[in-house]
Every structure is written in structure tokens, then in C-alpha cells.
Residue, then its C-alpha position, 0 to 999 in steps of 0.5 A: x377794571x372798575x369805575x371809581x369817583x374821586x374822594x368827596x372833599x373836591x365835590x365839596x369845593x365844587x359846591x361852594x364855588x358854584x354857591x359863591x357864584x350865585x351870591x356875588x354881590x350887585x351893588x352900586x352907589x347911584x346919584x339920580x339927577x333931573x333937569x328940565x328946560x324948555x324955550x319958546x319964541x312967537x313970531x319976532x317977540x324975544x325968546x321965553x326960557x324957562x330952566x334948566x331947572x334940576x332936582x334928584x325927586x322932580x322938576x319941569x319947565x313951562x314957557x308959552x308966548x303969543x303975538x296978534x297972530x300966533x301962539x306957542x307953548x312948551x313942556x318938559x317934566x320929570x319924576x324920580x320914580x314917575x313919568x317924564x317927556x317934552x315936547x311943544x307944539x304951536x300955531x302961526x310963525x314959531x319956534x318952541x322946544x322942551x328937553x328933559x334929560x335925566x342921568x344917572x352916575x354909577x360907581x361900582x362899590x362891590x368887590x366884583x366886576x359887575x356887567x350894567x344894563x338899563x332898561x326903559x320905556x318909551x311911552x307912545x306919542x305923535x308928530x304932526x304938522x300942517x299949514x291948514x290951507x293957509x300956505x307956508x311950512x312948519x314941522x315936528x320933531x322928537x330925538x330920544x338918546x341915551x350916552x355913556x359918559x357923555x361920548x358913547x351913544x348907546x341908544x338913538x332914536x329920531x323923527x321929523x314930519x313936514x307939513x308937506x308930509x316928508x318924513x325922516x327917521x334915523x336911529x331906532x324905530x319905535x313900535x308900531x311907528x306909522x305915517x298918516x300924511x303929515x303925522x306921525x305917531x308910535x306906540x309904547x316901546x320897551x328897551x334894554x341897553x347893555x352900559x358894560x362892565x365897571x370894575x370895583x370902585x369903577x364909575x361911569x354916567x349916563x344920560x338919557x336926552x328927551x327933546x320935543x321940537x315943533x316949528x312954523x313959518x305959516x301964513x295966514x289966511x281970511x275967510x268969512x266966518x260969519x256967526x257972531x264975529x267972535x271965532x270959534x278958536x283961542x289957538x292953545x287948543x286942548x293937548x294935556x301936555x301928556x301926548x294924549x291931547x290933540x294937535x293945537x287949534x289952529x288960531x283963529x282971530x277976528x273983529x268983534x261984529x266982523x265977519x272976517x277970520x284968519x287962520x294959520x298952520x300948527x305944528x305938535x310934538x310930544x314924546x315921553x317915557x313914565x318909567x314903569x319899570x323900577x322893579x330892578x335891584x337899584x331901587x327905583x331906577x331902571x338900572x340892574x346889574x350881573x356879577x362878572x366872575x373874577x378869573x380866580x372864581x372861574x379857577x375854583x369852579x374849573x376845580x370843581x367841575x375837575x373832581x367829578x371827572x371818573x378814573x380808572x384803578x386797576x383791580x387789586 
């Protein structure tokens, strides 16, 4: 008895299908779609909005107010291929929000099934509030989000911080997430999220949901600032809007030539994301895609793996 392969030509087959499974297609007809808004109010003034203001390249929003004793502002940004976040912060009695929101529509144009995955970062950022020993409440908070067709939530992260430094989390932890009293800060986090399967000339969406809350009720308070009457802050403080400014000045007003200030709580918010991972086969975005093996692919490479099966044949 001998050993004996089976003819050449199955190995051939073999080969081929094991080479067509290695160059199905990876395409898809993308449309990028960004939108900004943001929506401030001090103390008992009207509400300041701005957006939603929306571009497939860039887009953002800024709204800000300020009374006698309070002031807020808010920021959303986003970029294409660049960074984006939102967030507020403010001082006094407020209420001020930024969102940023981006959202990808996909349609499936190669002739295979194809398995989607989205991959993104969420840049490092903080929550803090506190009443400054001027009495009242306030907090921050972020809510970071990702959907499939507006219904399946495919990713979620949540934070609240208190001025009485009560924390509540929900969702995802983000990287060295870490509790301070009454902040609350992370570092940057990668994430891959699988969006499944689309069939050719499939479509589906997705959003990815930013949003910076901040909120105070705080009161306010005197003390002798002495000097020359003027203060020492203009309540907007020196955050660059980016999440790597400080929380805002407390507001501090006075009487010229007077020796009495007032000052009050502030809250801060920011969280963002500046997208660096655009090295994926969609140009640009953070999108990629796998070919899923049609059955009858999987048939011929079941054929193929066949012809490298041995049989016996008796000696002549």
C-alpha cells in the first residue's frame, strides 16, 4: 500500500479560493455629517443658543451671557479630519450646555457582506464644581454616546460630580478615570466598537453624541478684599476651551474704591475627542471594514482544503 495526493488540478482550485478570499472587496459609500450647538442662560436672562450649525468638513458653536453677578459660557466644535468636543463651564446662578454630534451614513456598495467596526478616541478631560464657600449647589457633567440607526446604543459613557462632591458614573469607565473631592478627571481612551454586518447595498447610520453639561445655583457671598477695590477676577477665568484651561474664575465684583467683593461657585465640563486615528481604509474616518465570506466561497475553500486529503490505492 502507498500513499498517493490527489491530482494537481484540486490544489489549483484550493489556491484560487484561498486568493479570492484575500482580495474581497472593502468598500462603502460614506456621507460625514457634523453638527454643533450649544445653549446658554445666567441667572433669570432669556436662554442664548447658538446652532445646530452643521457641515460635512467643520462647524461650532459659541453662546456665553453674564448678569451683575454671574456669567457662563459654552463650546462645541468639530472637524472632519481633526478634533471635536463640548463642553461649558460657568459661575454664579447657570445653566449652559455644548453638543457635538457627528454621524456617519454607510451604504455597503461591494458585492460581499461586509463586517463594520468604528474605532475612536476619547481625548482626556475633567468635571469639577464647587461653591467656594459661598453656600449653594452646582455640578458637571459629560455623556459621551454612540448609536446604530438612532435606536441601538453601541457604546455609552457617563459623569456627574457634585459640589458636594457626589460622583455618579454609568456606562463605560474612561482610563485612569479619578475622583479628586469634587473633580473629576480621566485620561485619553481608545475604543473599537463592532456596528455588524451590512449586505451589499445594505445601509445603516451612526452617531456619535458629545455633550458638556456644567449647572450652578450658588450664592454669593462678601468679604473685605481690600487693595484698591477693583477685584482680582473678571469671572470668565483662562480655560482654552480645549480641556486644558482651568476651571473658571469664581466672579468676583466690587465697588470701585470700596473694600467689599462678592464671590460665588463655578462649575466645569469639557470632554473631547481629536480623531487621530483616520489610518483606516475609508479615508479619513475612523470607520473599517472585513469582507464576511459568501457560503459559496466558503463551499470552494471547503473544495480545496478537500483535495489535500491523502487516499490509499492498492499496489498494482
Amino acid at each position: 500500500m502507498k500513499l498517493e495526493f490527489f491530482p494537481k488540478r484540486p490544489l489549483v482550485i484550493l489556491i484560487t479560493s484561498i486568493g479570492l478570499l484575500g482580495t474581497l472587496p472593502a468598500h462603502a459609500t460614506v456621507i460625514d455629517g457634523l453638527t454643533a450647538q450649544t445653549s446658554t442662560q445666567v441667572g433669570t436672562n432669556a436662554v442664548v443658543t447658538n446652532g445646530p450649525n452643521m457641515s460635512t468638513t467643520a462647524t461650532s458653536a459659541f453662546s456665553n451671557d453674564n448678569d451683575t453677578q454671574s456669567a457662563a459660557n459654552a463650546s462645541s466644535f468639530g472637524n472632519a479630519v481633526g478634533p471635536y468636543g463640548a463642553g461649558g463651564n460657568g459661575s454664579g446662578v447657570f445653566d449652559t450646555t455644548g453638543r457635538f454630534m457627528r454621524q456617519w451614513d454607510i451604504t455597503n456598495d461591494s458585492g460581499v457582506a461586509q463586517n463594520y467596526s468604528f474605532n475612536f478616541f476619547i481625548y482626556y478631560g475633567n468635571l469639577s464644581a464647587s461653591d467656594n464657600s459661598a453656600g449653594g449647589s452646582g455640578y458637571a457633567e459629560y455623556e459621551a454616546k454612540i448609536l446604530r440607526d438612532g435606536i441601538t446604543t453601541l457604546f455609552s459613557s457617563a459623569a456627574k460630580i457634585t459640589s458636594g462632591g457626589t460622583l455618579t458614573t454609568s456606562g463605560t469607565t474612561l482610563t485612569g478615570a479619578t475622583q479628586s473631592g469634587s473633580s473629576y478627571s480621566w485620561g485619553g481612551t481608545y475604543f473599537t466598537v463592532d456596528l455588524g454586518v451590512l449586505n451589499p447595498g445594505e445601509f445603516t447610520f451612526v452617531q456619535y453624541d458629545l455633550v458638556g453639561h456644567a449647572f450652578g445655583d450658588y450664592g454669593f457671598s462678601t468679604y473685605d478684599c481690600g487693595g484698591d477695590g477693583y477685584g482680582s477676577g473678571d469671572g470668565y477665568g483662562s480655560s482654552d476651551g480645549y480641556g486644558n484651561g482651568d476651571l473658571i474664575t469664581p466672579l468676583v465684583t466690587d465697588t470701585p474704591g470700596a473694600s467689599q467683593c462678592t464671590t460665588t461657585g463655578s462649575s466645569y465640563s469639557f470632554l473631547g475627542d481629536p480623531d487621530t486615528l483616520n489610518t483606516t481604509p475609508i479615508a479619513g474616518i475612523g470607520i473599517t471594514s472585513q469582507a464576511v465570506p459568501e457560503p459559496a466561497m466558503l463551499g470552494l475553500m471547503g473544495l480545496g482544503l478537500a483535495a489535500f486529503g491523502l487516499r490509499r490505492r492498492p499496489r498494482n
